[in-house]
C-alpha positions, 0 to 999 in steps of 0.5 A, a space after each residue: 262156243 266162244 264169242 268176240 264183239 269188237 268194235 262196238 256199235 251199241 244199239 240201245 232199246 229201253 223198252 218201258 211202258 204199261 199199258 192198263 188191261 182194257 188198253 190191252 183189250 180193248 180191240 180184238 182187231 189190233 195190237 196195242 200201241 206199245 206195239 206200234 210204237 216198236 214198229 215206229 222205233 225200229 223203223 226210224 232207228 234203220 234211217 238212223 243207222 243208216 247214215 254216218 257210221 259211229 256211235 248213235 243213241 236215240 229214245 224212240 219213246 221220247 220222240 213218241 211222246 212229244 210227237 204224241 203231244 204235238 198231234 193233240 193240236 192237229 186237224 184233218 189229213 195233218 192228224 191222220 198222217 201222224 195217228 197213222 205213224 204213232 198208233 196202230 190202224 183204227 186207233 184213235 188220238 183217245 187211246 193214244 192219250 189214255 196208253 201213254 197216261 198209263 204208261 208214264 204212271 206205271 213208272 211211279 211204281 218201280 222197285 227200290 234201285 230202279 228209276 225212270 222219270 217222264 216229264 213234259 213242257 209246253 212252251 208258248 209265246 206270250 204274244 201267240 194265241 193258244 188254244 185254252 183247250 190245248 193247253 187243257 190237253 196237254 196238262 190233264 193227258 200229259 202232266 205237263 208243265 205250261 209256261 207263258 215266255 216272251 220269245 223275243 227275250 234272250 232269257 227264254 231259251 234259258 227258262 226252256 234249259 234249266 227246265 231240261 236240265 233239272 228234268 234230266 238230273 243235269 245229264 242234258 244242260 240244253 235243247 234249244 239255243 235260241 228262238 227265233 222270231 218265228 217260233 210260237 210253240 216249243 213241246 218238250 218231253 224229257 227221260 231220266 233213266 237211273 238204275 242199279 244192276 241185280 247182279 253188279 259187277 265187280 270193279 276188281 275184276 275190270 280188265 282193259 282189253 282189246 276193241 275192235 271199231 271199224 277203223 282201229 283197235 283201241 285199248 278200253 276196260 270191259 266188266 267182266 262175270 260169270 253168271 246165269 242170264 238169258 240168251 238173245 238169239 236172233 237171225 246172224 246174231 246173239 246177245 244176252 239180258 242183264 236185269 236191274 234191281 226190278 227186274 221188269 226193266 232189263 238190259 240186253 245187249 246183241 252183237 252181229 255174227 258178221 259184219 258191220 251192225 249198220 248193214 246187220 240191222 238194215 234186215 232186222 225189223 220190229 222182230 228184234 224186239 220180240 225176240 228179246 222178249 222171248 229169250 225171258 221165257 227160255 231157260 238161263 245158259 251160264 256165260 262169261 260175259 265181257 262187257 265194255 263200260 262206256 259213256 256216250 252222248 248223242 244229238 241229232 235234228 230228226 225233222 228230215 228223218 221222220 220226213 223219211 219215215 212218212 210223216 211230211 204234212 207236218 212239216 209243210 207250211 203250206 198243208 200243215 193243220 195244226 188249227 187245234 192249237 189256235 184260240 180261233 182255230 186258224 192253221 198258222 203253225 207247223 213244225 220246225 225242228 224235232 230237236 233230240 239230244 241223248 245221255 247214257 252211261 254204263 258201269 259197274 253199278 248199273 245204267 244212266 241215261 235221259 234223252 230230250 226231244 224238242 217239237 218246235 212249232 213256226 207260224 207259216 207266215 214266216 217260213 242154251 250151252 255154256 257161252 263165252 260172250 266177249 263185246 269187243 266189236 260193233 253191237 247192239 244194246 238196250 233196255 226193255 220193261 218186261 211189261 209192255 213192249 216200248 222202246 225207250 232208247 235205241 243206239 249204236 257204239 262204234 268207238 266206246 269210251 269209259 265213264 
């Protein structure tokens, strides 16, 4: 069967975090939270995909951990809402914590080839009053790095940047513009994703070719390969895995049968996600493939999105209680802005991305036969760690541009 994707709409899932075994385990009567958390990935990523057509890349696990951070600071039906969006029922902020420490550890142990970095920041006003046990917590639960900044100085939205910028290896120089006089608290979590293909292309046998986006045909070059690897079957669509030199950490990439990948992916669910762990446990069809290269960036406030998905007493300042984050427990404080901004490359030597999200805190008082798989339309693609089940990217590519 021969198979042409044209315009491409790439959907990028990077599914990366261990869990440890008693994580796992530890109730018989819900999943684990890197299972919550694809439910969480695909939901947000529908109200992406949702709005304006074109290319988009988001990293649902880097808006998760610094949302996780932020509920470290919340109190009574603020910290019951978010718990209830970021973990499964009955979990609690302990085992939220405990499964995001396990998983960000795990990513010291990949193999030669294959790199992937978290680091997180807690930016505060030196004129704010933090709480020393929420500063505690965010440096014991999630190594981050604490900083004490003069907000009403123009160089501290620079300190916030550089600090971005080195934790992304310089693929995202900014997050923040400037501080306002209302802000007290800026958390920040950062993704560097580095890996090498186990099978690289070859750069010979790249081909310019023909892509088809929703409005026009352009001209860009597609790698190409004739190789074994896992199909992707999913309900009106296919795909294939692409594994990096530890192969715990995989590429896949889906292409619709019909139609445009936003109205496709408007009847997916976290379904998705299981189906591409399960391609990994059938056996290799032999394909040639045709993949375009391409570099992509992406940015996005998504206050108004996670508002959409249910969580919204965060963002009132007249009901948000983040009381956890004052030094006399006062509920002055709310969020802002969740600030996102994403990177990503893919060649022939294999994938970079890094993604940034920024919680910004205001005080309230100031408001399996032979396949021919050709990715020359719209199509969904992505990243999974075969271990545990958390999306690290998700996106879409309308119009690809080669590196």
């Amino acid at each position: 069967m021969k198979r042409s994707i044209v315009p491409i709409a790439i959907l990028f899932l990077a599914l990366s975090s261990v869990l440890s075994a008693s994580a796992f385990h530890e109730s018989q009567n819900r999943p684990p939270v890197g299972m919550e958390r694809n439910e969480f990935s695909m939901r947000l990523f529908k109200i992406l995909a949702g709005q304006e057509p074109g290319n988009m890349l988001f990293s649902p696990t880097s808006v998760h951990i610094a949302l996780s951070m932020t509920l470290n600071g919340a109190g009574s039906s603020t910290r019951d809402e978010m718990l209830g969006i970021l973990s499964p029922p009955d979990a609690t902020l302990e085992t939220l914590n405990a499964e995001t420490a396990a998983m960000v550890a795990s990513f010291e142990n990949l193999r030669e080839g294959t790199a992937l970095s978290v680091a997180n920041s807690l930016w505060i006003d030196q004129h704010y009053p933090v709480s020393p046990r929420f500063v505690t917590d965010m440096e014991r639960s999630f190594q981050a790095e604490t900083a004490s900044l003069d907000f009403n100085s123009p160089t501290a939205a620079k300190s916030i940047n550089a600090w971005v910028s080195q934790a992304t290896n310089r693929k995202i120089e900014s997050i923040i513009d400037r501080l306002s006089a209302d802000m007290r608290m800026v958390l920040v979590n950062a993704i560097h994703f580095l890996a090498d293909w186990k099978y690289p292309f070859d750069a010979n046998d790249t081909r310019n070719r023909v892509f088809h986006t929703s409005t026009k045909d352009i001209r860009t070059p597609f790698m190409n390969k004739s190789m074994s690897m896992h199909l992707i079957q999913v309900p009106e669509g296919q795909g294939v895995l692409l594994p990096y030199t530890d192969e715990r950490m995989q590429f896949f990439a889906i292409m619709p049968d019909t139609g445009t990948v936003g109205d496709w992916l408007q009847g997916q669910d976290a379904t998705l996600i299981d189906a591409v762990f399960a391609a990994l446990e059938q056996p290799k069809t032999r394909v040639e493939l045709s993949l375009p290269k391409f570099l992509d960036r992406f940015e996005k406030p998504l206050s108004r999105d996670l508002q959409t998905l249910g969580m919204r007493i965060p963002f009132d300042p007249d009901r948000a209680d983040f009381s956890g984050m004052h030094a006399d427990g006062l509920k002055d404080l709310f969020i802002g802005e969740v600030l996102h901004k994403t990177f990503i490359r893919v060649d022939e030597k294999g994938t970079e991305a890094a993604a940034v999200t920024a919680v910004v805190m205001r005080v309230t008082s100031m408001m399996p036969t032979g396949e021919q798989m050709v990715f020359d339309r719209p199509f969904v693609y992505g990243i999974v760690d075969t271990e545990t089940r958390s999306t690290l990217f998700l996106g879409i590519m309308e119009h690809p541009q080669a590196p």
